[in-house]
DSSP file (Angstrom, degrees, kcal/mol; ACC not computed):
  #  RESIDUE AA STRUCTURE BP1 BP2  ACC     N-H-->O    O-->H-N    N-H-->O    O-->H-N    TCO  KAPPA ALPHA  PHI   PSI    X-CA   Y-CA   Z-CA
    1    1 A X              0   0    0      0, 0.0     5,-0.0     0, 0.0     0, 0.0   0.000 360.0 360.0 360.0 118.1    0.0    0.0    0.0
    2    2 A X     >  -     0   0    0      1,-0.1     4,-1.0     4,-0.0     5,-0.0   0.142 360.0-105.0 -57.0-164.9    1.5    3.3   -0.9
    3    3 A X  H  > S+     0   0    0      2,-0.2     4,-2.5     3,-0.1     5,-0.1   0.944 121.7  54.1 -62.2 -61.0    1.6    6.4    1.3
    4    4 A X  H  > S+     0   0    0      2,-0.2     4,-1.7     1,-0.2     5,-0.2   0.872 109.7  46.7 -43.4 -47.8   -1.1    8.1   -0.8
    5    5 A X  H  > S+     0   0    0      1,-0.2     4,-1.9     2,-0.2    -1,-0.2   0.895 113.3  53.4 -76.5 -29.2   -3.6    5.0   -0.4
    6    6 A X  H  X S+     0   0    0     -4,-1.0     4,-1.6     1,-0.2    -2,-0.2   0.926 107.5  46.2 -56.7 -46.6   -2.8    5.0    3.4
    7    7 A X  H  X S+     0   0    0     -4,-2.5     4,-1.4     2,-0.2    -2,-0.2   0.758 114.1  45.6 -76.1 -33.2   -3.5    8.4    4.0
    8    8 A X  H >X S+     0   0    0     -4,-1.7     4,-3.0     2,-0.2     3,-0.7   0.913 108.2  66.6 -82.9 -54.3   -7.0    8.3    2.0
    9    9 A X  H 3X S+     0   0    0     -4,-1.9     4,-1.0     1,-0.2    -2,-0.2   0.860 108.0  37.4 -13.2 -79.5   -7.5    5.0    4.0
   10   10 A X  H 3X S+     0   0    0     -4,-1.6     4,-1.4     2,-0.2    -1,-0.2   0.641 111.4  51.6  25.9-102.9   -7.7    7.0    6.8
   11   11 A X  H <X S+     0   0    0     -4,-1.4     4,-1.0    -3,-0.7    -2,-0.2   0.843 115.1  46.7 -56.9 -49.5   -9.6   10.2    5.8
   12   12 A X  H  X S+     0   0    0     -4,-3.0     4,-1.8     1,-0.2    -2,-0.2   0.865 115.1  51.8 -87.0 -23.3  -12.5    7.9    4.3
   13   13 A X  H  X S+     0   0    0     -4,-1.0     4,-2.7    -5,-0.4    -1,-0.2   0.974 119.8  36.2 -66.6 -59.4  -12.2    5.7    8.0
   14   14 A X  H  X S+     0   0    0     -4,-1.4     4,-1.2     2,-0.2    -1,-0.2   0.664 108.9  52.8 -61.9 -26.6  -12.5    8.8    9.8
   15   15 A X  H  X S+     0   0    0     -4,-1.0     4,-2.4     2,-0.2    -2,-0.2   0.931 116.0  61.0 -97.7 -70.3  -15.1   10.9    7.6
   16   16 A X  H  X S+     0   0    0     -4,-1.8     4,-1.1     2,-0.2    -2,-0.2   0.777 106.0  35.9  30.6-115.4  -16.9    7.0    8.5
   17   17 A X  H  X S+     0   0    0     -4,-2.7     4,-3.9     2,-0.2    -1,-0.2   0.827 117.0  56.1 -60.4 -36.1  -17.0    7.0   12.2
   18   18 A X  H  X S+     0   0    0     -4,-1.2     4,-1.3     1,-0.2     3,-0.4   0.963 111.8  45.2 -40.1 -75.7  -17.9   11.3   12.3
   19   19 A X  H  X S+     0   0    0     -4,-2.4     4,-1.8     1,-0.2     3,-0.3   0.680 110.7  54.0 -68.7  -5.6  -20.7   10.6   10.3
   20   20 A X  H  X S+     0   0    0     -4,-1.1     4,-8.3     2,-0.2    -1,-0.2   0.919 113.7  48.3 -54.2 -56.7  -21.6    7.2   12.8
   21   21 A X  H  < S+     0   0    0     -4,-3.9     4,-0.4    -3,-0.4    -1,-0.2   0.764 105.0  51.2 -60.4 -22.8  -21.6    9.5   15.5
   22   22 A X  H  X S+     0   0    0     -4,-1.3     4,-1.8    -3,-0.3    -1,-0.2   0.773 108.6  54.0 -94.2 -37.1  -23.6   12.2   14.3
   23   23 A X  H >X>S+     0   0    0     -4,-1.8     4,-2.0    -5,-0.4     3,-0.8   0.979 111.1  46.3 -53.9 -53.1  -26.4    9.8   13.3
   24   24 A X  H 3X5S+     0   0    0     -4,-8.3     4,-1.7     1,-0.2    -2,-0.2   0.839 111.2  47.8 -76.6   0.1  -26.4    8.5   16.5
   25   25 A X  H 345S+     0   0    0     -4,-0.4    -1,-0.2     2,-0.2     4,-0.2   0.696 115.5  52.4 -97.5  -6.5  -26.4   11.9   18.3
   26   26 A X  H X<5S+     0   0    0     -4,-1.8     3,-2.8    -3,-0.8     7,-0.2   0.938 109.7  44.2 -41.0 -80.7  -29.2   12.9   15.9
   27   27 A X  H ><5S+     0   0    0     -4,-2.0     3,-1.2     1,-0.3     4,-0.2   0.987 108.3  54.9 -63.6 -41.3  -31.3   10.1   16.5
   28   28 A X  T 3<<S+     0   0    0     -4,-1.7    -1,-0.3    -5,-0.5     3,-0.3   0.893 121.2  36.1 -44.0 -20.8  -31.0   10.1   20.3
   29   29 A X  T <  S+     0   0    0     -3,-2.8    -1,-0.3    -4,-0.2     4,-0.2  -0.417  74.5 115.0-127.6  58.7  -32.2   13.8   20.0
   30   30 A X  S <  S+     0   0    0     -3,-1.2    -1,-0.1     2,-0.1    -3,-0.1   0.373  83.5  39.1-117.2  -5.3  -34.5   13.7   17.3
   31   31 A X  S >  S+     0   0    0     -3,-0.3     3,-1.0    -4,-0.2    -2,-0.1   0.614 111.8  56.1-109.3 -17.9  -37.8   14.8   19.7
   32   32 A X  T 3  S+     0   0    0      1,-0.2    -2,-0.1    -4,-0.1    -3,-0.1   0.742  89.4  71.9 -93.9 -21.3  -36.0   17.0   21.6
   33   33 A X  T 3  S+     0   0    0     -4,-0.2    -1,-0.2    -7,-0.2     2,-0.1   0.730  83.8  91.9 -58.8 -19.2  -34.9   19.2   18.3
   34   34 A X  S <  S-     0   0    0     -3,-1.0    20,-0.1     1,-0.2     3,-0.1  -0.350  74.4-147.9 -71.6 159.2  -38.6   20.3   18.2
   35   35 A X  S    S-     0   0    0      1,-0.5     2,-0.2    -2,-0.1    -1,-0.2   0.803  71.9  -8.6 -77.8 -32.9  -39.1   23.5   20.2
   36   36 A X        -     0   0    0     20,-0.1    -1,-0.5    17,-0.0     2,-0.3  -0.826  64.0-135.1-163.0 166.6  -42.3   23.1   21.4
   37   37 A X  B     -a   55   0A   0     17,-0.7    19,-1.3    -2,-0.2     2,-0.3  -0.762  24.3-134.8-112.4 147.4  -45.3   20.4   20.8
   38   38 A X    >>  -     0   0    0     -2,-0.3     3,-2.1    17,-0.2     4,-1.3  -0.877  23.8-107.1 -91.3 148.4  -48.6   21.7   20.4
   39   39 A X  H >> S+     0   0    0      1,-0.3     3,-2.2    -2,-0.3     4,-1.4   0.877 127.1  58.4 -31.4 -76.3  -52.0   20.0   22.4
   40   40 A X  H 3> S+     0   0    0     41,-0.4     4,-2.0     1,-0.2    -1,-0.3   0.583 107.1  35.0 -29.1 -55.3  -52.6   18.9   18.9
   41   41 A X  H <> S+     0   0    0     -3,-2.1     4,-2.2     1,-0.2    -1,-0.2   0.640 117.8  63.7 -78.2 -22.2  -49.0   16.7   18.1
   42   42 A X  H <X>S+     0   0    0     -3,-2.2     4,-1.4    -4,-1.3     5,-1.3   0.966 102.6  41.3 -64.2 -47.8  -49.5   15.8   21.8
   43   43 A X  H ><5S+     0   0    0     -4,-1.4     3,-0.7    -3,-0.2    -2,-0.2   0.967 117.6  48.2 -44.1 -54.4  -52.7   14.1   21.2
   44   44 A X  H 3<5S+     0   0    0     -4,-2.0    -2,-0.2    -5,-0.5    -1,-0.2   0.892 111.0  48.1 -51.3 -53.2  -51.4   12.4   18.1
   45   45 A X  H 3<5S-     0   0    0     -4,-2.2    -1,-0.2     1,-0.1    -2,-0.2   0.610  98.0-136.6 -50.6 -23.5  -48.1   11.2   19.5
   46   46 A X  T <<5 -     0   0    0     -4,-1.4    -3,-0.1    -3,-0.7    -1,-0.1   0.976  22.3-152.8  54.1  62.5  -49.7    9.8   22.5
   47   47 A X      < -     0   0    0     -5,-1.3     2,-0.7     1,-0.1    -1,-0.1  -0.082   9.3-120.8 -71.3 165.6  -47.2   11.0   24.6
   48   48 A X    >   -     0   0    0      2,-0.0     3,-0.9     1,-0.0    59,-0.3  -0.848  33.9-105.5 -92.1 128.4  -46.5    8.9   28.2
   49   49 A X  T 3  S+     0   0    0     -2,-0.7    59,-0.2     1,-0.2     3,-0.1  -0.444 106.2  31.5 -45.3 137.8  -47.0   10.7   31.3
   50   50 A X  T 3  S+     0   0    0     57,-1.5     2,-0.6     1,-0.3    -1,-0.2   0.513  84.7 124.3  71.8  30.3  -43.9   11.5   33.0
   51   51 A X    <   -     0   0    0     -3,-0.9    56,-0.6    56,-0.3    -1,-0.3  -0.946  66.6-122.5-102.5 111.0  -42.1   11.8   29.8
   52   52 A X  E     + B   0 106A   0     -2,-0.6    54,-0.2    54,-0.2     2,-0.2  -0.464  47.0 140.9 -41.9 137.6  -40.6   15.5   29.7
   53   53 A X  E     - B   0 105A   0     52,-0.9    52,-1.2   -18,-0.0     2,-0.4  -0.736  50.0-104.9 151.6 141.6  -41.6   18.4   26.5
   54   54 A X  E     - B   0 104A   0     -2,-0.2   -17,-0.7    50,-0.2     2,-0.3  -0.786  29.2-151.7 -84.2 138.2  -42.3   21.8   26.0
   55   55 A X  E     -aB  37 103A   0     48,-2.6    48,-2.3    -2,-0.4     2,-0.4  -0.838  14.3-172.2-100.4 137.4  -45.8   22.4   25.4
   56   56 A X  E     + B   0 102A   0    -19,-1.3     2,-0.2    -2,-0.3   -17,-0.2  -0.975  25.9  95.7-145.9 127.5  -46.5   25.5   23.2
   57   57 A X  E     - B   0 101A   0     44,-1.9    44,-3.3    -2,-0.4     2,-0.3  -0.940  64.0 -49.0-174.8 165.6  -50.1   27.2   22.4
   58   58 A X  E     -CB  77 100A   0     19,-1.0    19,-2.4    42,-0.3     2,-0.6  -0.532  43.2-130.8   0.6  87.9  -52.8   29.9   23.1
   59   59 A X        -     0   0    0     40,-1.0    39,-3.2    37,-0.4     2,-0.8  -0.767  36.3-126.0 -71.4 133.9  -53.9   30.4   26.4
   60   60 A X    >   -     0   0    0     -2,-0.6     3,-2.8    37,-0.2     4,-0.1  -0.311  18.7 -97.1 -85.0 110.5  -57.7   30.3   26.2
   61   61 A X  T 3  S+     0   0    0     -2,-0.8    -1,-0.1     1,-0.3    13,-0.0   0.219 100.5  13.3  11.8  78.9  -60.1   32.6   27.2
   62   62 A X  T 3  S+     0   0    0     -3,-0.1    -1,-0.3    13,-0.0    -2,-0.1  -0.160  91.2  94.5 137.3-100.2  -61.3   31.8   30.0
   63   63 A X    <   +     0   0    0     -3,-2.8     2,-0.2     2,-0.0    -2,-0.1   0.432  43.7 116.3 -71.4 -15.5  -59.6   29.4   31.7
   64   64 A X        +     0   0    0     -4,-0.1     2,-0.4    10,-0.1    10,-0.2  -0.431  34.8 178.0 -75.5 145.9  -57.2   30.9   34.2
   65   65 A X  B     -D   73   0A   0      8,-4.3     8,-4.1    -2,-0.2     2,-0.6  -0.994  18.8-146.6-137.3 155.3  -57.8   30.2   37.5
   66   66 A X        +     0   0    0     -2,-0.4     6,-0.2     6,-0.2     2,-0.1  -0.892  20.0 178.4-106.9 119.9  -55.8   31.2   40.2
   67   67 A X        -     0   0    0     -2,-0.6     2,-1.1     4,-0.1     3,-0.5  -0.141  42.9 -56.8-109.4-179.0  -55.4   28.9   43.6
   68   68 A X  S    S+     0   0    0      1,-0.2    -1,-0.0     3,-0.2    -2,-0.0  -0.734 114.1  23.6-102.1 130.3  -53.5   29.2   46.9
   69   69 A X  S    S-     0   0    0     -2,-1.1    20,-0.2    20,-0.0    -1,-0.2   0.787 136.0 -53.3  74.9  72.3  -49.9   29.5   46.6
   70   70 A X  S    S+     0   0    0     -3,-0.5    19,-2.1     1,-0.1     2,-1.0   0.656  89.8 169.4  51.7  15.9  -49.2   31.0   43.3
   71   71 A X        -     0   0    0     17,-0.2    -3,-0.2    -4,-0.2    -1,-0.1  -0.444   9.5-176.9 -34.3  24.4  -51.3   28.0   42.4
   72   72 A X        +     0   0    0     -2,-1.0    15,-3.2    17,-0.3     2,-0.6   0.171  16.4 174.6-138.0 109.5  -52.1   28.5   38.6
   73   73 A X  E     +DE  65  86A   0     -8,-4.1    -8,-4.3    13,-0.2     2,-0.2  -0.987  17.1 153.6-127.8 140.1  -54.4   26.3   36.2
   74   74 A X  E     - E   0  85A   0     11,-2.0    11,-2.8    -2,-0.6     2,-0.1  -0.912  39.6-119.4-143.1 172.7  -55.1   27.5   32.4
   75   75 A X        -     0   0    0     -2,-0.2     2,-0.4     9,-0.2     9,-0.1  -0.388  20.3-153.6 -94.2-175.4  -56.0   25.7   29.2
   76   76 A X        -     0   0    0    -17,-0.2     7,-0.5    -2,-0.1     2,-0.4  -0.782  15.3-170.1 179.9 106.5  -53.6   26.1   26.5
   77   77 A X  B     -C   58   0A   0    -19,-2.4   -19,-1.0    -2,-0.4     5,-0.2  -0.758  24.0-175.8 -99.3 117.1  -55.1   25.7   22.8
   78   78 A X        -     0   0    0      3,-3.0     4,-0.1    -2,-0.4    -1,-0.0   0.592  63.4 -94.5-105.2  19.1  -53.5   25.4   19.3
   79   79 A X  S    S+     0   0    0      2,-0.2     3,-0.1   -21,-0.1   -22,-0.0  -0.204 117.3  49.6  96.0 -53.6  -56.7   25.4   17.5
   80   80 A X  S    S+     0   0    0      1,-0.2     2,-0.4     0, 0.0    -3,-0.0   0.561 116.4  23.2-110.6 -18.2  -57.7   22.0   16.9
   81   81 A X        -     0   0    0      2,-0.0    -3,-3.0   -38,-0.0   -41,-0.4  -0.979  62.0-135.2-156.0 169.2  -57.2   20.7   20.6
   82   82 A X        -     0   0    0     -2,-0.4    -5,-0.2    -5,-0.2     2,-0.2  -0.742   9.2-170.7-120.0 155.5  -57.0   21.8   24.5
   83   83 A X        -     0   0    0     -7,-0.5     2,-0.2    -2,-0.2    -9,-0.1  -0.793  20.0-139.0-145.4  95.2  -54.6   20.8   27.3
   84   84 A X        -     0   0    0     -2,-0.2    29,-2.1    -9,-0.1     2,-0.4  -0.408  27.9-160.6 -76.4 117.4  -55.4   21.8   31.1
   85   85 A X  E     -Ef  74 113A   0    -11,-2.8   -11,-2.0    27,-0.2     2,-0.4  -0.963  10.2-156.9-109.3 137.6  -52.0   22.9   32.5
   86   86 A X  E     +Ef  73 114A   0     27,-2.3    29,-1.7    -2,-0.4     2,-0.3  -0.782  20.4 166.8-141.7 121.5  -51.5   23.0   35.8
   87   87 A X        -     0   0    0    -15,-3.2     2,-0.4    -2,-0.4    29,-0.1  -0.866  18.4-151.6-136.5 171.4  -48.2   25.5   37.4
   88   88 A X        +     0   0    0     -2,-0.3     2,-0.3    27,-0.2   -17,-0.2  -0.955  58.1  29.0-143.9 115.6  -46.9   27.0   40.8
   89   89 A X  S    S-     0   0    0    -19,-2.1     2,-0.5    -2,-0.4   -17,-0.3  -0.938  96.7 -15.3 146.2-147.5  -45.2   29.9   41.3
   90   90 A X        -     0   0    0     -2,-0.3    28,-0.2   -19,-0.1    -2,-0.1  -0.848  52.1-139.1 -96.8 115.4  -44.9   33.2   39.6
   91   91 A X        -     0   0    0     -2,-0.5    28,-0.1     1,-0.1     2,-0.0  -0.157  29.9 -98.0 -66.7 176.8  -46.2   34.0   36.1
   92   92 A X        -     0   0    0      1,-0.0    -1,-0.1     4,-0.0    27,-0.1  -0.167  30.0-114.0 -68.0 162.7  -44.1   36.2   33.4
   93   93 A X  S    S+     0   0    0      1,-0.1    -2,-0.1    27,-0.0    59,-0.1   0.858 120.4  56.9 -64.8 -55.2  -45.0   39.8   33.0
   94   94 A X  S    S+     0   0    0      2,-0.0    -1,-0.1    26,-0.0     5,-0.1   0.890  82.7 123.4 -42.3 -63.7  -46.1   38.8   29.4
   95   95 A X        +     0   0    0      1,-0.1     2,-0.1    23,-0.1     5,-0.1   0.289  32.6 118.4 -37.2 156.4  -48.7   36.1   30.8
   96   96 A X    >   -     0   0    0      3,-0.3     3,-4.0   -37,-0.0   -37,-0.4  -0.578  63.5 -75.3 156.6 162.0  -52.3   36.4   29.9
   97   97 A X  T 3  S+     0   0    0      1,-0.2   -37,-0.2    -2,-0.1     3,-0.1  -0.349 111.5  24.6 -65.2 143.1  -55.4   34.9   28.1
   98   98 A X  T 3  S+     0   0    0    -39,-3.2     2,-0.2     1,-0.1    -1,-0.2  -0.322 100.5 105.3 120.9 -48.0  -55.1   35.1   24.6
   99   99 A X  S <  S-     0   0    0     -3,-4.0   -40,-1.0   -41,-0.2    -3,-0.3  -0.653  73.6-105.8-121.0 159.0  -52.0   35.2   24.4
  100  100 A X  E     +B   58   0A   0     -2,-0.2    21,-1.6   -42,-0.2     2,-0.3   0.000  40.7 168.4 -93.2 140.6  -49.1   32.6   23.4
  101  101 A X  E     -BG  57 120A   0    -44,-3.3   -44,-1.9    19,-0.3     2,-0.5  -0.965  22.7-152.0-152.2 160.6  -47.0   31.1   26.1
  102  102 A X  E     +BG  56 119A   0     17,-1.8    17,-2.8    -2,-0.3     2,-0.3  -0.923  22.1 171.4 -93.2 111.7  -44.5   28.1   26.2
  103  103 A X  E     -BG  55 118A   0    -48,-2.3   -48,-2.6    -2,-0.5     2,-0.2  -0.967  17.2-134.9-140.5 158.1  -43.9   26.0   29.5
  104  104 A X  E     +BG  54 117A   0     13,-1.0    13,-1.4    -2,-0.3     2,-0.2  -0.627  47.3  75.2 -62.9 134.8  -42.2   23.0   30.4
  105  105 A X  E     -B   53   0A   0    -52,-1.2   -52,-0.9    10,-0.3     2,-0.3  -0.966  65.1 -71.0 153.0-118.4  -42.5   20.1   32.2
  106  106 A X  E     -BG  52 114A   0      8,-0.9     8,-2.5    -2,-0.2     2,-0.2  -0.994  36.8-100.2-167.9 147.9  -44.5   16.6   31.8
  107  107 A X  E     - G   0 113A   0    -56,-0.6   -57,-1.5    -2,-0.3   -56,-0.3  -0.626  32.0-141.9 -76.7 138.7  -48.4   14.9   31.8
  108  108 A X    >   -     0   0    0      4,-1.5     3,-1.1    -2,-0.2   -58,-0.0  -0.228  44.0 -78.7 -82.1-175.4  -49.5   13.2   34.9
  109  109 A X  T 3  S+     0   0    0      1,-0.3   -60,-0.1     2,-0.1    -2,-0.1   0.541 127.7  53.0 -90.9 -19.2  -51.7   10.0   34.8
  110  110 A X  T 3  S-     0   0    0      2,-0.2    -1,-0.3     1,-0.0     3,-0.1   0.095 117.8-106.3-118.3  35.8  -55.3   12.3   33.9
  111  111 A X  S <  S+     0   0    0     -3,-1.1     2,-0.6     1,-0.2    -2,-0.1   0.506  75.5 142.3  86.0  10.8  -53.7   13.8   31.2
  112  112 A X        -     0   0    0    -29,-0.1    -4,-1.5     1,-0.1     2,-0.9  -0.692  53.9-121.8 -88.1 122.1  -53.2   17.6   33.1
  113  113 A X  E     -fG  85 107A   0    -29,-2.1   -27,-2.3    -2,-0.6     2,-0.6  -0.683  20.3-145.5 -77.4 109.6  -49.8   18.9   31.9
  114  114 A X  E     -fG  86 106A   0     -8,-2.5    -8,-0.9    -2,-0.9     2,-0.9  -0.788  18.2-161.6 -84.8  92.8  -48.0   19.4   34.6
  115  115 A X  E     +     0   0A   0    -29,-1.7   -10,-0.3    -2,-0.6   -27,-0.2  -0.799  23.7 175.7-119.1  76.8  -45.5   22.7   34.4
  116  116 A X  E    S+     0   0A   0     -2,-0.9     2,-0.3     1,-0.2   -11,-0.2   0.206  81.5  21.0 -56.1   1.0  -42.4   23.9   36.2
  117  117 A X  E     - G   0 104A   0    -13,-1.4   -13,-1.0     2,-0.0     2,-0.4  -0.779  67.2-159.5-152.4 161.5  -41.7   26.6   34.4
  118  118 A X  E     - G   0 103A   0     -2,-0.3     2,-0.5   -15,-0.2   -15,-0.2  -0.921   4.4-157.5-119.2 152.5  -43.8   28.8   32.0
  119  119 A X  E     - G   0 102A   0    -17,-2.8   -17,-1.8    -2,-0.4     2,-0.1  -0.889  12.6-144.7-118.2 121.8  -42.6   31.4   29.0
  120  120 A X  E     - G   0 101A   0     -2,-0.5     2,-0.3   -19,-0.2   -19,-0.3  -0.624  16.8-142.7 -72.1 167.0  -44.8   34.1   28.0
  121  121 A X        -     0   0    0    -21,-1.6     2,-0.3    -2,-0.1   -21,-0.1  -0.972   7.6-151.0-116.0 127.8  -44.6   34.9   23.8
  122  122 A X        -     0   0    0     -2,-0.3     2,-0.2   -23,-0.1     4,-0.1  -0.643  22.2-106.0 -90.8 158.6  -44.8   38.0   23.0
  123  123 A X    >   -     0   0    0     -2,-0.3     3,-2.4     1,-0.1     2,-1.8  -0.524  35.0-104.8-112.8 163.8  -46.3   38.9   19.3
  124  124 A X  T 3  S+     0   0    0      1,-0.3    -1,-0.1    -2,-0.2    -2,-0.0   0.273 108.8  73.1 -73.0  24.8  -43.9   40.1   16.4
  125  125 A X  T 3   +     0   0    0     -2,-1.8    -1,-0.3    38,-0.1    37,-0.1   0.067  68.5 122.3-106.9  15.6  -44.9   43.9   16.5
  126  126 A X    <   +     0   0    0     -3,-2.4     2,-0.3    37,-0.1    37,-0.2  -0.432  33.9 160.5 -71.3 161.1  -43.1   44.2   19.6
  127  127 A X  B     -H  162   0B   0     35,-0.5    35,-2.1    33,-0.1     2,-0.2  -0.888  40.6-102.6-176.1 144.1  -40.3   47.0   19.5
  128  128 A X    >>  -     0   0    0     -2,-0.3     3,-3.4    33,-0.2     4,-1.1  -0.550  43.3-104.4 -77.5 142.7  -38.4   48.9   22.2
  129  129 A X  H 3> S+     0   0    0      1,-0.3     4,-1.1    -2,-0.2    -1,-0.1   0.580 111.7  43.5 -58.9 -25.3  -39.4   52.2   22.6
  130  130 A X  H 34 S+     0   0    0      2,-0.2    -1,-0.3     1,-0.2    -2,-0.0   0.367  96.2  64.7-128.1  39.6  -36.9   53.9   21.0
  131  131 A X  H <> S+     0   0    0     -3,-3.4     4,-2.5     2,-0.2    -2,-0.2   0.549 108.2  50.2 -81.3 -31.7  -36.5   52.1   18.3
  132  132 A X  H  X S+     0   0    0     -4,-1.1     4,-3.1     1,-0.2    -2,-0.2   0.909 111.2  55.0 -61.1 -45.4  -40.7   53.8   17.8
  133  133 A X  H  X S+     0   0    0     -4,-1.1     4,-1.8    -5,-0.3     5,-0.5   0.980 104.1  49.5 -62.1 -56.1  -38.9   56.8   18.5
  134  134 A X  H  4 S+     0   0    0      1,-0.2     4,-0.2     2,-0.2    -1,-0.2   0.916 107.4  53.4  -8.9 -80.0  -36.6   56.2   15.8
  135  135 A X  H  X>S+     0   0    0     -4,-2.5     5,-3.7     1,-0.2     4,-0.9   0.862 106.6  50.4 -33.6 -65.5  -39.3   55.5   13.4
  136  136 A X  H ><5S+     0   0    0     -4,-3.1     3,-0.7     1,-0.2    -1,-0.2   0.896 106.0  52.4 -57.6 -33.0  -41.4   58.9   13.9
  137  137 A X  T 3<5S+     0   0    0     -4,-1.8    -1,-0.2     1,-0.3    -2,-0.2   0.718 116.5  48.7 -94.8  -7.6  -38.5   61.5   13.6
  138  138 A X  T 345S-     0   0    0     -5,-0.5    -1,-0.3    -4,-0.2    -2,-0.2   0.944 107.9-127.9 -90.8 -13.9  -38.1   59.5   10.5
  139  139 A X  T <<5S+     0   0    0     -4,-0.9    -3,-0.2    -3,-0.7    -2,-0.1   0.244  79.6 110.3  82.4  19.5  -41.5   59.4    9.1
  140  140 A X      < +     0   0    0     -5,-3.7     2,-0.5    -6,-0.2    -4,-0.2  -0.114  42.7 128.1-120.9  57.3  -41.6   55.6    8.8
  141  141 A X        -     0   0    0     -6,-0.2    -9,-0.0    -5,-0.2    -8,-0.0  -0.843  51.5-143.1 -72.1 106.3  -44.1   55.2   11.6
  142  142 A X        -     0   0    0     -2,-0.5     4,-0.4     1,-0.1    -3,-0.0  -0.449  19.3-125.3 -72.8 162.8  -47.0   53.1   10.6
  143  143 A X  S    S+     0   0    0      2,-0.2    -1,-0.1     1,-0.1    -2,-0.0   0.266 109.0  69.8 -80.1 -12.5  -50.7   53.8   11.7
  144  144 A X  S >  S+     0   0    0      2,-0.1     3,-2.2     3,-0.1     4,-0.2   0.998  88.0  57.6 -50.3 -88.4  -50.4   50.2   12.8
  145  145 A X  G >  S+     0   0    0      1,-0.3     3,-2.0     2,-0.2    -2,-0.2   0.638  99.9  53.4 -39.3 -58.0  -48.2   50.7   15.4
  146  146 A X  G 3  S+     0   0    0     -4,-0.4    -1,-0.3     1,-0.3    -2,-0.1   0.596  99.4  64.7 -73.4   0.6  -50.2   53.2   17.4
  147  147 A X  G <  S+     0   0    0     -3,-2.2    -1,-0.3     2,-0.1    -2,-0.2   0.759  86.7  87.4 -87.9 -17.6  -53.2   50.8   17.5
  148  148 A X  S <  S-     0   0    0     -3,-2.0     2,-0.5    -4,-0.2     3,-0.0  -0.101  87.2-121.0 -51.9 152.1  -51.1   48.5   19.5
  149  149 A X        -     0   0    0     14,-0.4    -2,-0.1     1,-0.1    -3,-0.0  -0.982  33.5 -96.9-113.3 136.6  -51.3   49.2   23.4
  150  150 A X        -     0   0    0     -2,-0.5     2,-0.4     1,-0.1    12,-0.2   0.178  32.2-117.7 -31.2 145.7  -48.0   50.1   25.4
  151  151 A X        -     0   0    0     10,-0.8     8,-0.3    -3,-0.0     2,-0.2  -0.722  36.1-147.6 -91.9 157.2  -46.5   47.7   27.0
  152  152 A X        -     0   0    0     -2,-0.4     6,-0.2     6,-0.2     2,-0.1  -0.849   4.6-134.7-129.3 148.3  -46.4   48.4   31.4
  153  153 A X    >   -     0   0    0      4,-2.0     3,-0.6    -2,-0.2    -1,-0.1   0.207  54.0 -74.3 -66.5-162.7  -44.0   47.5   34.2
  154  154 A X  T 3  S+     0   0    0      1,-0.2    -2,-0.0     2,-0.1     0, 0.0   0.897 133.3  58.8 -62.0 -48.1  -45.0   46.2   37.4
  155  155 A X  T 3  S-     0   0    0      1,-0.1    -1,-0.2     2,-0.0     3,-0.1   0.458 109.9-109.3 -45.1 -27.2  -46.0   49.4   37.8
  156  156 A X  S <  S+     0   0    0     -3,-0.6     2,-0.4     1,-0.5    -1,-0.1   0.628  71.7 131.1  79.5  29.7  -48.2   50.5   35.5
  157  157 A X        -     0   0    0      2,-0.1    -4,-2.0     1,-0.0     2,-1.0  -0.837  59.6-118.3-106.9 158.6  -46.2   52.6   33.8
  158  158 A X        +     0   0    0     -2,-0.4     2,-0.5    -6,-0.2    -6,-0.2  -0.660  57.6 143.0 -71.4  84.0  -45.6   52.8   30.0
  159  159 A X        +     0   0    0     -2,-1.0    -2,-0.1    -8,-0.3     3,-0.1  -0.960  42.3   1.1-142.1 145.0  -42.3   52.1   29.5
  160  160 A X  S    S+     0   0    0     -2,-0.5     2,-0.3    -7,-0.0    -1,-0.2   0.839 109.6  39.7  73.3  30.5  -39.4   50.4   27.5
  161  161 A X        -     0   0    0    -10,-0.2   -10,-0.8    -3,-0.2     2,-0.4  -0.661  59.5-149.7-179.4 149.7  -41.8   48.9   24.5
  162  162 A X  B      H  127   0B   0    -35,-2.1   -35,-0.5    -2,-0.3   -12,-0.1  -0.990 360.0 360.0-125.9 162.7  -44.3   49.7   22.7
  163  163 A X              0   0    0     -2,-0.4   -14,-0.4   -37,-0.2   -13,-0.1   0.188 360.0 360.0-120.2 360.0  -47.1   47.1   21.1
């Protein structure tokens, strides 16, 4: 065997076992690459309780209710199907009916998604406030924009975004 056929020997041996590995670190992660599931792909998949996923939807109209000790139950809709999720603690600033949130965690045995932690979504007209500011002393303020309502601190003040 020359040099040349050793060395290519080699290369093709090596280019080989990379690509072995990367299938398998692929398939081991090949649910977890989604970002979220929606109620819907949860029904279909027939996920197992106590199996870990982000859940991602709609909260629905409705449905929060609020319990003792930062107790929290909402529904959480993608359209075609509902999922009662069930949290403790403190919600995001973001949180509310209507409006898109993420959370983590896994279904118990009567199907209630159980959640340790939840993400508000905020919707794609968001923009920092003086980026708006920008916009007007340039004149490329839409009529859009102002139909949005400010986004508030804890406080109630308007500040840092507008919606």
């Amino acid at each position: 065997m020359t040099r040349k056929q050793r060395r290519m020997t080699i290369i093709g041996g090596s280019l080989a076992v990379l690509a072995l590995a990367a299938a398998l670190v692929l398939n081991a992660l090949r649910d977890s690459i989604v970002f979220f599931s929606t109620p819907t792909m949860v029904a279909e998949k027939h996920v197992q309780p106590g199996r870990r996923f982000r859940l991602g939807g709609l909260v629905q109209p409705g449905s929060l209710q609020r319990g003792d000790n930062l107790a929290v139950t909402f529904e959480v809709a993608d359209g075609g199907a509902k999922l009662p999720v069930a949290y403790k603690g403190i919600l995001p600033d973001l949180f509310r009916e209507g409006q898109g949130v993420v959370a983590e965690g896994a279904l118990d045995a009567n199907g209630v998604f159980k959640a340790d932690t939840v993400l508000a979504k905020h919707d794609e007209t968001y923009m920092p406030k003086d980026v708006a500011d920008a916009l007007k002393k340039q004149g490329h303020w839409k009529d859009d924009y102002a139909g949005k309502p400010a986004a508030t601190t804890a406080q109630g003040n308007s500040e840092g975004a507008v919606r």
